[in-house]
C-alpha angles and dihedrals in degrees: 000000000000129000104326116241093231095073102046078067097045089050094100096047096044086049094053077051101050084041092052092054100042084053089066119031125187134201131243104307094350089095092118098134092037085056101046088045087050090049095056097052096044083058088046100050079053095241110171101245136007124194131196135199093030096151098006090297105005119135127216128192128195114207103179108206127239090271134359109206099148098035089235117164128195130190127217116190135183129179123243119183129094134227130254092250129130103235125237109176089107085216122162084240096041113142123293092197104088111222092017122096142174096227107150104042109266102136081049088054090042099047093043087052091053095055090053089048087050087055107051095047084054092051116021090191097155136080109235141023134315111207106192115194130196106199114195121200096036088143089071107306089105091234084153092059095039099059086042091057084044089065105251099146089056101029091060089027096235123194112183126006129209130194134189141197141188122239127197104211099054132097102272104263094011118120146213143193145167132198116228129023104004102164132030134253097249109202126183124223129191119197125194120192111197108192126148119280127226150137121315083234107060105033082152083081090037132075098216115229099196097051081055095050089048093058100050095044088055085048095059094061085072090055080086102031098047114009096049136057109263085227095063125082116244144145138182120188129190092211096164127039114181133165122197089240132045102186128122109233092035122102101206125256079213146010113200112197122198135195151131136252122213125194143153105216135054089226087050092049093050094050094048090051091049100046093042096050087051097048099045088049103036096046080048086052094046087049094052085248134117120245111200110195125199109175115183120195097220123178110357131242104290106228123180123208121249101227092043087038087058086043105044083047089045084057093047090049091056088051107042106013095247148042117193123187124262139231124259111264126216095192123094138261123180088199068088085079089058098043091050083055102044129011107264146131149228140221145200113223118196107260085181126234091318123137109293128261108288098024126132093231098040107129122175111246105235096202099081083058086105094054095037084057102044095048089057093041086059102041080063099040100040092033090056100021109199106253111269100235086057095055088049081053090064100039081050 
């Protein structure tokens, strides 16, 4: 099963797609004209049912197979929102939106999924349901979570759920994949130091605020190197640092601190809440000063489950030849929410040596189109293999 002809001939029409999206790139929920636009193709292509506003703008398809003698029902989702980055490719189809960017692939995600879509209602050559789903405010909106709490794993009777991403890095149209915990649980804390405000002069009548935060900003780096087993993954990261007052000649009234905490186990995740919550407090107490701590559990911990995990690698073998494992990630998916809800996996295809995620000259390589696709195309087909006295029907 390698790359599928059919979409070496559909290349140029799944790439005018991926361009005109990433020609206008929308925000979190905010993906009115990409699902439209999604919609419309998805009633072109004569899929048997397509549903809007799942999660606020997502987008479902329904492709019924050929026949359905086992009932069996597998989703398909893509991302389709952008990033709040000013672009800097300089490409004849760059972003028209200033401000707005597709800087992680998902028009790429969104348009490869299309052509898959495209193919199986062509062919129908499977026996069950695909279910093809277009998931808006993956970049922290939770869009993810919110389809799954509208119902979308019962409504369409899913079954199984698979996910893809591209990866700059990686061979162009190669693939990898891990069982097991792929993508971290991302939470969100937000720290206040009160202290007592005063003239630069004089800190002596001041607690300063800034020489606290310092300090507990230094303190949570040994959150990782002393808190936590060596062998764990972790990490805590200070990302904003910002005082009530930027004169000169001012000690702050307040310092608020922002970040983010990464980890890989719920255990692991407890433990860093708890420890981080005590150090900011306790170093302000020490200080004379007040910590308020705010620490938000944001997109869980992405498994992947080990039967769907062989087979999606198994797929990905009969396209490109080969399927290595990948790394461990400690960013965050909110695929995580679906897989949660349904077994499932995700995989890393190659993007090339092309800019990293999240940077203003990022661009999706659209000549791993033809892989994507076909990836998607044989999940379908080999998951729910067409019945064999069917297929002798048609030789016949």
């Amino acid at each position: 099963m390698p790359i599928k002809n059919r979409f070496a001939e559909l290349h140029g029409e799944i790439t005018e797609w991926r361009r005109d999206f990433h020609a206008h790139p929308e925000l979190l929920f905010d993906t009115h004209r990409t699902a439209a636009r999604v919609a419309e193709l998805l009633g072109e292509f004569g899929a048997d049912e397509v549903v809007t506003g799942i999660g606020r703008t997502g987008v479902v398809g329904v492709i019924r197979g050929r026949t359905d003698t086992k009932g069996r029902v597998v989703g398909l989702r893509a991302d389709m929102d952008a990033l709040p980055i000013h672009e800097e490719t300089g490409l004849p189809y760059a972003s028209g939106e200033a401000g707005k960017m597709h800087a992680c692939g998902h028009d790429g995600h969104t348009a490869m999924l299309l052509g898959a879509a495209k193919y199986l209602a062509e062919t129908r050559n499977f026996d069950g349901t695909a279910v093809i789903i277009f998931q808006p405010a993956e970049e922290g909106g939770g869009g993810g979570r919110e389809m799954v709490e509208d119902g979308l794993m019962e409504r369409f009777g899913i079954q199984e759920v698979y996910g893809m991403h591209n990866w700059p890095g990686m061979e162009p149209s190669s693939f990898a994949i891990r069982p097991g915990p792929f993508f971290a649980a991302t939470d969100v804390f937000d720290i206040t130091i009160h202290g007592k405000g005063g003239h630069a002069a004089k800190p002596n009548d001041t607690i300063d605020p800034t020489v606290v935060a310092s300090h507990v900003v230094l303190g949570l780096q040994s959150i990782a190197s002393r808190n936590i087993d060596p062998v764990e993954q972790v990490v805590v990261s200070v990302t904003s640092f910002q005082t009530s007052s930027t004169a000169f000649n001012v000690i702050p009234q307040s310092v608020h601190l922002r970040g983010t905490v990464r980890t890989l186990k719920l255990e692991v995740q407890d433990q860093v809440e708890d420890r981080l919550t005590t150090l900011a407090k306790s170093t302000a107490t020490a200080y004379g000063a007040e910590a308020e701590v705010v620490y938000r559990r944001n997109y869980p911990v992405m498994t992947n489950t080990d039967s769907e995990t062989d087979y999606a690698a198994d797929v990905a073998r009969g396209v490109a030849g080969a399927c290595d494992e990948a790394p461990l990630i400690m960013g965050g998916e909110d695929f995580a929410y679906m897989l949660n809800a349904r077994p499932g996996a995700y995989i890393l295809i190659g993007n090339g040596d092309t800019a990293p995620v999240h940077h203003p000259k990022y661009n999706f390589n659209d000549d791993i189109i033809p892989a994507g696709c076909s990836w998607w195309a044989e999940v379908v087909e080999t998951r729910m293999p067409i019945a064999r006295g069917y297929q002798r029907a048609i030789r016949g």
